[in-house]
C-alpha positions in Angstrom: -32.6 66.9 22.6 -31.4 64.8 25.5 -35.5 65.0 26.9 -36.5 64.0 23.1 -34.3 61.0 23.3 -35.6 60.0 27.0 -39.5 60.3 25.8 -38.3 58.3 22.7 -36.7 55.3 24.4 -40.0 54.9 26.3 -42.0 54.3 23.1 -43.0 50.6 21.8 -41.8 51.4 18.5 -38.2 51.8 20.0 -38.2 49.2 22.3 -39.2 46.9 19.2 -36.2 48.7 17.6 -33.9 47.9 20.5 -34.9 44.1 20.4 -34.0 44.0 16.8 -30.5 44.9 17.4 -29.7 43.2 20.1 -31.4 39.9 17.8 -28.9 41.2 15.3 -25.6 41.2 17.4 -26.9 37.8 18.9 -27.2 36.0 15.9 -23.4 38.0 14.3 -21.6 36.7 17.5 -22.8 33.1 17.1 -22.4 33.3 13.5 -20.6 30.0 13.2 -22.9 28.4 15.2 -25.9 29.4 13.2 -24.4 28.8 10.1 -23.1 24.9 11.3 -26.5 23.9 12.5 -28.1 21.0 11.2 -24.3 20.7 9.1 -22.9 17.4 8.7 -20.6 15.9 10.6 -20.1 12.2 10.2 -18.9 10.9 6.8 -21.4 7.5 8.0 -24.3 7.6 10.4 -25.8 4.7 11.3 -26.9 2.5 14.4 -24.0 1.7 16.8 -22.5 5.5 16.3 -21.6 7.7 13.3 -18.2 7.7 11.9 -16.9 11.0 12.3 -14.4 12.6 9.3 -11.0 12.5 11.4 -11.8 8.8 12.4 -12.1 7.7 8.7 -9.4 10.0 7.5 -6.6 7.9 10.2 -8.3 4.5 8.8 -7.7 5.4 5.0 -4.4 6.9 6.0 -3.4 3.7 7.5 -5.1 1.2 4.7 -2.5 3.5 2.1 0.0 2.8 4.8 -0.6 -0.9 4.6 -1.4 -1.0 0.8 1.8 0.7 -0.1 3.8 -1.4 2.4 2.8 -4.8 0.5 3.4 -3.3 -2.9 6.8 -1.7 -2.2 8.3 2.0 -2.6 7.7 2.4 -6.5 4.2 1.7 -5.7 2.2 4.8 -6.3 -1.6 5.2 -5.8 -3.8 7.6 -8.9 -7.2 9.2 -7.8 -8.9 6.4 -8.1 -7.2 3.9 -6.5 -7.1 6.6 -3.4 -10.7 6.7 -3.2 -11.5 3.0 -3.5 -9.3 2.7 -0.7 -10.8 5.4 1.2 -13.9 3.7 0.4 -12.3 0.5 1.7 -11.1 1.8 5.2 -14.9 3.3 5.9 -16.7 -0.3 5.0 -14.1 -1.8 7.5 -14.9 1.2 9.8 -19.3 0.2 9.3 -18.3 -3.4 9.9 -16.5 -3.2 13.1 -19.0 -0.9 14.2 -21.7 -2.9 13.2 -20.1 -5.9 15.2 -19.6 -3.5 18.1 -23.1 -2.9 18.6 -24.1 -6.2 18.2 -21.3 -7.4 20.9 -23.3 -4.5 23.5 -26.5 -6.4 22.5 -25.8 -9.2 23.8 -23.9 -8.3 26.3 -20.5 -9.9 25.6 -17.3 -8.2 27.9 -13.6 -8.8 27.7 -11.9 -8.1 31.1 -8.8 -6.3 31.4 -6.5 -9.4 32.2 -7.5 -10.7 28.6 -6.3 -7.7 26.7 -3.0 -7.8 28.7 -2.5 -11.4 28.0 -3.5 -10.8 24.5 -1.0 -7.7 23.6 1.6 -9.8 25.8 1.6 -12.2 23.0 1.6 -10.5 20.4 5.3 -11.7 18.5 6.0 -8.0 17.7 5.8 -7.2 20.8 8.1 -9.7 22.3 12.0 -9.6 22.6 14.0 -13.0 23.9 10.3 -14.6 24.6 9.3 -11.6 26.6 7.1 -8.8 26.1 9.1 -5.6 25.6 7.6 -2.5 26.2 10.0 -0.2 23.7 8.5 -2.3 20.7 4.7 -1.4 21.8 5.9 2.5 22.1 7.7 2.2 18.6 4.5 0.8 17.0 2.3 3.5 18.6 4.2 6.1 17.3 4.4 4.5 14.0 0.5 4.4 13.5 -0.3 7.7 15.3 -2.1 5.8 17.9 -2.2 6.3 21.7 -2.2 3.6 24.2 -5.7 4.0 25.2 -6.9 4.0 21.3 -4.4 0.5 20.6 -5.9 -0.8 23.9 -9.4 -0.1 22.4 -8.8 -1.6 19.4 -7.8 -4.7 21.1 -10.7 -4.9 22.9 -13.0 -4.9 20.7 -11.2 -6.9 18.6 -11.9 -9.6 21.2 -15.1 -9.1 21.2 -15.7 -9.3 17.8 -13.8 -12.8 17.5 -16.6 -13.9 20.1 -19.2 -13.4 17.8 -16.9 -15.0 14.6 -15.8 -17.4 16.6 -19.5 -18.9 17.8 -20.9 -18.0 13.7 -17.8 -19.8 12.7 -17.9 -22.8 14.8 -21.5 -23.7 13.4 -19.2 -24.8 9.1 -18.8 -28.2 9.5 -17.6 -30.0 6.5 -19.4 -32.7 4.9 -17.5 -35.7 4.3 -18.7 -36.2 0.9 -17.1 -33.0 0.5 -13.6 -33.4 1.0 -13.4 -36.9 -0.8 -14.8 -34.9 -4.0 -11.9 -32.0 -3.8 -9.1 -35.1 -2.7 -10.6 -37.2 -6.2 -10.7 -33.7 -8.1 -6.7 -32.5 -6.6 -5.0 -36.0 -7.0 -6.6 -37.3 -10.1 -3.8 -37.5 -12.8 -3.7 -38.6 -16.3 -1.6 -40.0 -19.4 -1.0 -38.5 -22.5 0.7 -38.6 -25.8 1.9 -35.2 -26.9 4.2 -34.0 -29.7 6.0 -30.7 -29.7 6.5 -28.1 -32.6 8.4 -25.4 -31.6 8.8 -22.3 -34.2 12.9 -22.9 -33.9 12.5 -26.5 -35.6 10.3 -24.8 -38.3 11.3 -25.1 -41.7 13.4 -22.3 -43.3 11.0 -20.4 -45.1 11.8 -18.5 -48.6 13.2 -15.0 -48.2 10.0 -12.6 -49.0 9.9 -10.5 -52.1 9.8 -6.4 -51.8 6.1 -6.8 -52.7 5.2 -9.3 -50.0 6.9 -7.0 -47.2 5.5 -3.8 -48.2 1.9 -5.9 -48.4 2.9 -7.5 -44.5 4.3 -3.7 -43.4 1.0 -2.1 -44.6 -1.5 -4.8 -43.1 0.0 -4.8 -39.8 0.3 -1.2 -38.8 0.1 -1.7 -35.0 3.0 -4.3 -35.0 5.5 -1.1 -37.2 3.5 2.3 -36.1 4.9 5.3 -33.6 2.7 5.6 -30.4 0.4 8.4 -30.1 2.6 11.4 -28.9 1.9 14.5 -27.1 3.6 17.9 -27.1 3.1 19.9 -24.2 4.9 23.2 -22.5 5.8 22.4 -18.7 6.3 25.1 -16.3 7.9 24.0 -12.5 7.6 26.1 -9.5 9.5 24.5 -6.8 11.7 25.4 -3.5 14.6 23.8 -5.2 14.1 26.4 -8.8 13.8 29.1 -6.1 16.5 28.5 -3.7 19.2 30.3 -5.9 17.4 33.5 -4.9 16.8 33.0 -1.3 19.8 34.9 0.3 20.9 33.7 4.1 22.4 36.6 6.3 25.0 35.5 9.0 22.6 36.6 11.8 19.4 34.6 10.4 21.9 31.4 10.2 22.9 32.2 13.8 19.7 32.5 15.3 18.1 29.0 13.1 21.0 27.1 14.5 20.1 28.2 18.0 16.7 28.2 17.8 17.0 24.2 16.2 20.3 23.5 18.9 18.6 20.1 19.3 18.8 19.0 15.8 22.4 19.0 16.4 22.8 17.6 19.6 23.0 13.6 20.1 21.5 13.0 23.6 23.2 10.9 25.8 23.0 7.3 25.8 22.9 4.4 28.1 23.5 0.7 28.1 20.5 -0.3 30.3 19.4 -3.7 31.8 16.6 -4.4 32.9 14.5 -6.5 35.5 11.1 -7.0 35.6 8.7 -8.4 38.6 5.1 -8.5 39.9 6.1 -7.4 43.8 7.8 -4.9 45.5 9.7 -7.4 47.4 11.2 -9.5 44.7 12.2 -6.3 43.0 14.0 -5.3 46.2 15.7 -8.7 46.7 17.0 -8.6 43.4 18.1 -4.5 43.8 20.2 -5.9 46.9 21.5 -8.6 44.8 22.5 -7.1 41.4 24.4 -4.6 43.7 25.9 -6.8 45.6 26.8 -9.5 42.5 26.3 -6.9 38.9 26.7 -10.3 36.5 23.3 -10.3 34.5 23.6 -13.7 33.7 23.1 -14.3 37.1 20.5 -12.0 38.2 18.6 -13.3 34.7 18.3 -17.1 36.7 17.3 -14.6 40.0 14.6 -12.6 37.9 13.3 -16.0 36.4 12.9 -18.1 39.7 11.4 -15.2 41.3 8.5 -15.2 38.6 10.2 -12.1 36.3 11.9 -11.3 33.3 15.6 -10.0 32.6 16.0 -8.3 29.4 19.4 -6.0 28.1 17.7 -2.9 26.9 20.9 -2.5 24.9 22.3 1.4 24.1 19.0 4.1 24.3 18.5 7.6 24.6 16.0 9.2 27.6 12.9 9.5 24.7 13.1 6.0 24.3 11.6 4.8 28.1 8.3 5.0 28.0 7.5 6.3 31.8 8.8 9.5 33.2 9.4 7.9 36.3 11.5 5.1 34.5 13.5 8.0 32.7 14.4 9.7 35.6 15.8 6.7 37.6 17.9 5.2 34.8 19.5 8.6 33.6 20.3 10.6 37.1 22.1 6.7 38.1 25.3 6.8 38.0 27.2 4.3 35.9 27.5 1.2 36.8 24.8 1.6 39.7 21.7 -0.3 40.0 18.5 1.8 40.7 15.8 1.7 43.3 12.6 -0.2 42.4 10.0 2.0 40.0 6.4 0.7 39.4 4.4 0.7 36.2 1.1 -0.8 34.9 3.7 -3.5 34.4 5.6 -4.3 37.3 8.3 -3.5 39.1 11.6 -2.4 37.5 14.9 -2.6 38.8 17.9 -1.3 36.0 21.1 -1.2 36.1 23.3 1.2 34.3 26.4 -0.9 32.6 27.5 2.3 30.3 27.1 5.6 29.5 27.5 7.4 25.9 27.6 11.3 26.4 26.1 13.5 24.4 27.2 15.9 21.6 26.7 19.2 19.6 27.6 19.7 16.3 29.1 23.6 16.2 27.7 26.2 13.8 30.7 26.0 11.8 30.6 22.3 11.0 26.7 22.4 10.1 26.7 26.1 8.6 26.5 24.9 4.8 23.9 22.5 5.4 21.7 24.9 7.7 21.9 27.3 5.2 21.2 25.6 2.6 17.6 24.4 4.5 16.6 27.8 5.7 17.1 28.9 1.9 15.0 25.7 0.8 11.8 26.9 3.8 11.8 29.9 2.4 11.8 29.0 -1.0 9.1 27.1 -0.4 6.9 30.0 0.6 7.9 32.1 -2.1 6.8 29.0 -4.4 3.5 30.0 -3.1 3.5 33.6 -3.3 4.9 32.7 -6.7 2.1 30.5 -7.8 -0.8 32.9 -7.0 1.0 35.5 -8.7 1.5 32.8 -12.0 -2.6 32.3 -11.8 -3.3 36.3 -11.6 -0.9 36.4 -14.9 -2.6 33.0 -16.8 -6.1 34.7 -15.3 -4.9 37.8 -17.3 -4.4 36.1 -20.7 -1.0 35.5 -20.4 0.8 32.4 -21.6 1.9 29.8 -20.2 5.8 30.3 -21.6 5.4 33.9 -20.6 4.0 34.0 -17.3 7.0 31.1 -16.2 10.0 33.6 -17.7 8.6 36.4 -16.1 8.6 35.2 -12.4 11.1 32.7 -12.6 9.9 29.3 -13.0 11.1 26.4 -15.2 10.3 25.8 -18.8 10.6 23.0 -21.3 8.7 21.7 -24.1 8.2 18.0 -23.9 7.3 15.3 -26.7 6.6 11.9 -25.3 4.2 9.1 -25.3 2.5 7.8 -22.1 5.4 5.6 -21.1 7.8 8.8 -21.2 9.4 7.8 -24.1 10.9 11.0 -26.7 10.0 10.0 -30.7 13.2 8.3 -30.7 11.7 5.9 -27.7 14.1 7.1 -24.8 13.7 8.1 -21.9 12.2 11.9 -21.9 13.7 14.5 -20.1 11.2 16.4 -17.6 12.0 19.6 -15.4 10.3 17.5 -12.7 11.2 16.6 -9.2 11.9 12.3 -9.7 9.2 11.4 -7.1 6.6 13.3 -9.8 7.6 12.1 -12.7 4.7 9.3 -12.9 2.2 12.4 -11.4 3.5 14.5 -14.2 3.1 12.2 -17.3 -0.7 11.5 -16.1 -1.1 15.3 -16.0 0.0 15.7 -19.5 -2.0 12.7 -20.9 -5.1 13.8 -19.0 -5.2 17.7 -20.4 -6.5 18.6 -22.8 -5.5 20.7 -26.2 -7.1 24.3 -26.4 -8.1 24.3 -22.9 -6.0 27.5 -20.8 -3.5 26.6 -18.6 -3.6 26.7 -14.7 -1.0 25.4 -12.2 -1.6 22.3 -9.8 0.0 21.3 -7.2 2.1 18.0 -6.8 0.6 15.4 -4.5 3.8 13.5 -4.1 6.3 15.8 -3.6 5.9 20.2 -2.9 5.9 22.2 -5.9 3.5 23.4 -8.4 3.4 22.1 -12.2 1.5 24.0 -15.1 0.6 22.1 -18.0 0.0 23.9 -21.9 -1.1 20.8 -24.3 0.4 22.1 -28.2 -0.3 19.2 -29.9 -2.0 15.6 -30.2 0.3 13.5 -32.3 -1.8 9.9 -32.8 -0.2 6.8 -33.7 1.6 7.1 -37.2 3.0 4.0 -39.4 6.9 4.2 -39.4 8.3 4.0 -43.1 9.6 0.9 -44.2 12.7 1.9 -44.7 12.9 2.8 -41.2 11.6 -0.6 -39.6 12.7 -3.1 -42.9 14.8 -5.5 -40.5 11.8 -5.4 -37.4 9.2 -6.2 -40.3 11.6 -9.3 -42.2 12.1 -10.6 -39.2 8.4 -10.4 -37.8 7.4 -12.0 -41.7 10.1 -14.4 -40.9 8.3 -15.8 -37.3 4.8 -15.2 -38.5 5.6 -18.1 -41.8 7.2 -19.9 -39.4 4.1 -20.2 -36.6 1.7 -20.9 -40.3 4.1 -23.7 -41.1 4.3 -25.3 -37.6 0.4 -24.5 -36.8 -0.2 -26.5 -40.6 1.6 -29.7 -39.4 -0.1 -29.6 -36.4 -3.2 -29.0 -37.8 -2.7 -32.1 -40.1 -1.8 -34.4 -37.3 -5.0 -33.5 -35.6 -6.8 -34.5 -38.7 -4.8 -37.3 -39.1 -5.6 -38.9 -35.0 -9.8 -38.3 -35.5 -9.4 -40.0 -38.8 -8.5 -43.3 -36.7 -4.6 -43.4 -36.1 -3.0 -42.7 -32.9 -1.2 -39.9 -32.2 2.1 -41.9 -32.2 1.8 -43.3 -35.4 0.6 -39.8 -36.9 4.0 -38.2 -35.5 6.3 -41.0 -36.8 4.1 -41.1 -40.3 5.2 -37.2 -40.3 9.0 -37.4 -39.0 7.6 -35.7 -35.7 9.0 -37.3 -32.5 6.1 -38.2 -29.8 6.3 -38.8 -26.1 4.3 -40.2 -23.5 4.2 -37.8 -20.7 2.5 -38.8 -17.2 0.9 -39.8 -15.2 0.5 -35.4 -14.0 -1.3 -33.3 -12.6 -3.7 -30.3 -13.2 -0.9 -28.0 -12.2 2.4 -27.5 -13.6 5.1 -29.3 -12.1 8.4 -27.1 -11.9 11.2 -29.0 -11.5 9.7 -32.5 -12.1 12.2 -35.1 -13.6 11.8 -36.0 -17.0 9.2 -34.5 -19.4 6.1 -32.2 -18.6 3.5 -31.3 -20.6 3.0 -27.5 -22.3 1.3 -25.7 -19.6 -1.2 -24.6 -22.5 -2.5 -27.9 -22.8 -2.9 -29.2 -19.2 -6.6 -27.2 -18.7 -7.7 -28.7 -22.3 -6.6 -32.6 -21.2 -8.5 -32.9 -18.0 -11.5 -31.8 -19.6 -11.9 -33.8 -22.4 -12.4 -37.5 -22.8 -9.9 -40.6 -22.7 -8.6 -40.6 -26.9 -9.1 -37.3 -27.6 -7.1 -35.0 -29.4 -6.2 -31.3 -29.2 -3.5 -28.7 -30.0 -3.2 -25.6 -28.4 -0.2 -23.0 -29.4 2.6 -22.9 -26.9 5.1 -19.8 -26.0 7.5 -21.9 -28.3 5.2 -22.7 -31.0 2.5 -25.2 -31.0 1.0 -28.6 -29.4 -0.8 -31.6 -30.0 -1.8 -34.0 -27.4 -3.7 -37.1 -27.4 -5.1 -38.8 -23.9 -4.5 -41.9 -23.2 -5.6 -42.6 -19.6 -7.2 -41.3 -16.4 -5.7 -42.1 -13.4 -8.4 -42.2 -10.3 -7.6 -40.9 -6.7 -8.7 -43.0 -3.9 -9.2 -40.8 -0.9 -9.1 -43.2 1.6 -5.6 -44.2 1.4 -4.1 -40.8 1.6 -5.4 -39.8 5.5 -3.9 -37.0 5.3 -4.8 -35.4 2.2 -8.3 -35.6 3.4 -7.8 -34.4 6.2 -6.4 -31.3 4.7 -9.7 -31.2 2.0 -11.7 -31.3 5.2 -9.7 -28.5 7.1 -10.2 -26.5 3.6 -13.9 -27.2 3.1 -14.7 -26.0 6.6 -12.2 -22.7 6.5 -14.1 -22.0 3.6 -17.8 -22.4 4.6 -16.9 -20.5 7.7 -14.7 -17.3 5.5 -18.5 -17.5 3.4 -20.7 -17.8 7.1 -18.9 -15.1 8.7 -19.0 -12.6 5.8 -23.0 -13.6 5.2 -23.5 -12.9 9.1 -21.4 -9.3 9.3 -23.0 -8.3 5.7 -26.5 -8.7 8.0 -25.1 -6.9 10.7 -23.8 -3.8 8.1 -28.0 -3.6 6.8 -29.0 -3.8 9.8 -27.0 -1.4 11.4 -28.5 0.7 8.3 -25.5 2.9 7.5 -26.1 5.8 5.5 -22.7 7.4 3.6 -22.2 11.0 3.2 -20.4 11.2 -0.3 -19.9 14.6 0.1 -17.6 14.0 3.3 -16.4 10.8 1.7 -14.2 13.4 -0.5 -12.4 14.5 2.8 -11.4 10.8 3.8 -9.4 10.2 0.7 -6.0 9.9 1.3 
């Protein structure tokens, strides 16, 4: 058998045999490879360098970062809104990249003593006029950025205010220009106007049952219920789940040792701080602060010799930025100055003026609370085992009520509108975490009736929500027996706005039949005023009387006797105008001057978008949408 086998290896048909295989085990080791090749990478390619998914997912991270910064804490971005800003951050990303390439083209460099002096400036940066290197960690941190990635950034922000900066010299302002916006701004004008405010209305006569039935039944939308929706909600979270999570003594013994630092404060110290260009003005001033340790002194020392003194005030060891600076300020002893360290900055000298020691919490003070958090982790991965087990049950046919009772989860049927208003118009309760209460009242307005029920996960909090749509209430007319007073009074305004929109009516009539407006009012008991000479905006806190702000658009655009009427917040207004008041731009210097510093900021906002638009086609960037998905925040 052994010969068979030898005769058989030498034949072609088992070499050809042999090369298969060893094809086969080729190709199933690089599997991955095989399979990526000629995959996607870059959510943009394009001249200048593709945008790679990570790159663009820290960009739309950060644009969220700064949206919801601007917009406050209650500010919560839907799908949508996540994907425009997504799509946001990666246009930024094709236009700086764009401008990059054209900044190689040409050849334009920003040397390394620029970026310094630039960062050095920066006001965040800066404590008591002097750059502070704590305040540059602390932002780093903050954006998930390192040095050499801020640095970067800097750089070729330079460069790109280079190329803006020769496009947007080149917006000169035309003269004519900024006399036409100082005529248009400061031109002011005289009018007549008289006031009817629904208060001064006459009393109208009280409506018969007929009339308000007639008035409740032809405006349904003013009296009806919103559209309501009933819907069974089942809540899997760690905090539902925790009840059943039992800690042992040993497990709480071994997480408190295993997180010892989350109990222990680290020892602080009061720091000051000297910094200078040379080794030998740091060493003069290490022989003087230990000879003489008043700071105010050695601050006048540090300053004549070209340097900065700055109190780093009360900090722990993670808060220096440089090992070697770390080192020297915490093995000091208190109240000893240090030797001289270097850094990319300097020279430092520091003195240590105090020292905070540290401290541990024992097990017996944090027990409750550690207990409480391992119980809350582990909760939160039973919520998932939980969930998959929930889907394998709905998967099965099972309800939504049933499958939630059965492995533990939270229930409540809900009826609410989309505000999260109950029939009665309060406040609805849901089994929600707070932070997904908005989350969970798009869910239920966005299911729909009939279709099964699956669970999704919360974006803005951990936990899982599952959503069975009962019913579809739409908007229903409220008896009048339940709304009588809202309708009476609602009849009650609407015959007062007809009475006072009448009389204004008639005094309109009454002006472009020949009278003034004046001697239309006073014909009709109506008091008039003469208001002006104002503006096209509305003057808050302007002495005397100012015209409806309802009716300042319609008097500078109509002609010199004219009359109008607009309706007011308060009720109505008519207005004739009487006069035009002309600017002269050359007696107010510096108005103009301002027009002409506005005309030219804007030609050059409209030059440099124009010139990076040409840089984005050229650059010819072509989007990946199915990337794009990964990118959104």
């Amino acid at each position: 058998m052994i010969t068979w086998f030898r005769n058989f290896t030498r034949t072609w048909f088992a070499k050809i045999l042999f090369v298969l295989l060893v094809l086969s085990f080729a190709i199933w080791g690089i599997e991955d490879t095989v399979r990526g090749f000629g995959r996607e990478t870059a959510v943009v390619s394009m001249e200048g360098g593709d945008i790679e998914v990570p790159e663009a997912q820290n960009a739309a991270r950060r644009e969220l970062q700064r949206v919801q910064s601007q917009l406050g804490t209650a500010f919560e971005a839907d799908e949508p809104l996540r994907r425009a800003i997504a799509m946001q951050a990666v246009e930024q990303l094709i236009a700086e990249r764009a401008q990059r390439a054209e900044a190689a083209r040409l050849g334009l460099s920003t040397p390394d003593t620029a970026v310094q002096a630039y960062v050095f400036a920066i006001p965040n940066f800066q404590m008591a006029g002097q750059f502070d290197r704590l305040a540059l960690d602390q932002f780093l941190r903050q954006s998930n950025m390192t040095e050499a990635q801020f640095l970067q950034l800097v750089r070729d922000d330079l460069r790109r205010m280079q190329l803006s900066g020769a496009v947007r010299a080149g917006a000169p302002a035309p003269d004519r220009l900024a006399r036409a916006m100082v005529r248009y701004e400061q031109e002011r004008r005289i009018a007549q106007v008289v006031e009817l405010p629904l208060l001064d209305a006459p009393e109208p006569e009280p409506p018969t049952d007929a009339a308000l039935a007639r008035f409740h039944a032809n405006n349904p939308e003013r009296f009806s219920a919103p559209a309501l929706r009933v819907a069974t909600l089942a809540v899997l979270t760690g905090e539902t789940l925790a009840d059943q999570i039992e800690v042992s003594d040993a497990d709480l013994a071994a997480a408190y040792e295993a997180r010892r630092a989350q109990f222990e404060t680290p020892e602080r110290r009061d720091l000051q701080q000297v910094l200078l260009q040379t080794e030998d003005a740091a060493r003069q001033i290490t022989a003087a602060w230990r000879a003489n340790p008043d700071f105010a002194a050695i601050e006048q020392a540090a300053q004549a010799a070209g340097g900065a003194a700055l109190a780093l005030g009360n900090v722990p060891r993670a808060d220096l930025p440089l090992d070697a600076l770390a080192q020297a300020a915490f093995s000091a002893q208190p109240g000893s100055v240090t030797d001289p360290v270097q850094s990319p900055f300097g020279w430092h000298v520091m003195r240590v003026a105090g020292v905070t020691p540290g401290t541990t919490a024992p097990l017996a003070e944090v027990g409750d609370r550690l207990r409480q958090e391992i119980a809350l982790e582990r909760a939160g991965d039973l919520a998932f085992e939980r969930a998959n087990r929930v889907e394998d049950a709905l998967a099965g046919g099972a309800s939504l009520e049933a499958a939630a009772q059965e492995f533990g989860l939270t229930v409540a049927r809900v009826t609410l509108d989309a505000e999260g208003r109950d029939a009665e118009g309060l406040p609805a309760v849901l089994p929600v975490p707070v932070a997904a209460r908005a989350e969970a009242l798009r869910a239920i307005f966005a299911s729909e009736q009939g279709r099964a029920p699956r669970l999704q996960e919360f974006r803005e909090t951990e936990g899982f929500l599952g959503i069975e749509l009962l019913e579809v209430r739409p908007p229903a007319l409220r008896p009048l027996e339940q709304v009588e007073a809202d309708v009476r009074l609602a009849w009650t305004t609407d015959a007062r706005r007809r009475a006072q929109e009448e009389r204004a009516a008639a005094l309109l009539a009454a002006v472009r039949g020949g009278q003034t407006l004046e001697a239309a009012a006073a014909a009709a008991g109506l008091n008039s005023f003469r208001m002006g000479p104002f503006g096209r905006q509305p003057e808050a806190g302007a002495p005397g009387l100012t015209v409806p702000r309802e009716l300042l658009p319609i008097l500078f655009n109509i002609p010199v006797n004219e009359p109008t009427m607009a309706p007011t917040s308060a009720g109505f207004a008519v207005a004739q105008l009487l006069e035009v008041v002309s600017a002269d731009p050359a007696a107010d210097a510096e108005a103009l001057a301002n027009a002409r510093r506005t005309a030219q900021q804007q030609m050059a906002d409209d030059l440099d978008a124009a010139y990076v638009a040409a840089l984005r086609n050229r650059a010819n960037p072509r989007i990946s949408p199915a990337l794009l998905q990964q990118v959104v925040p």
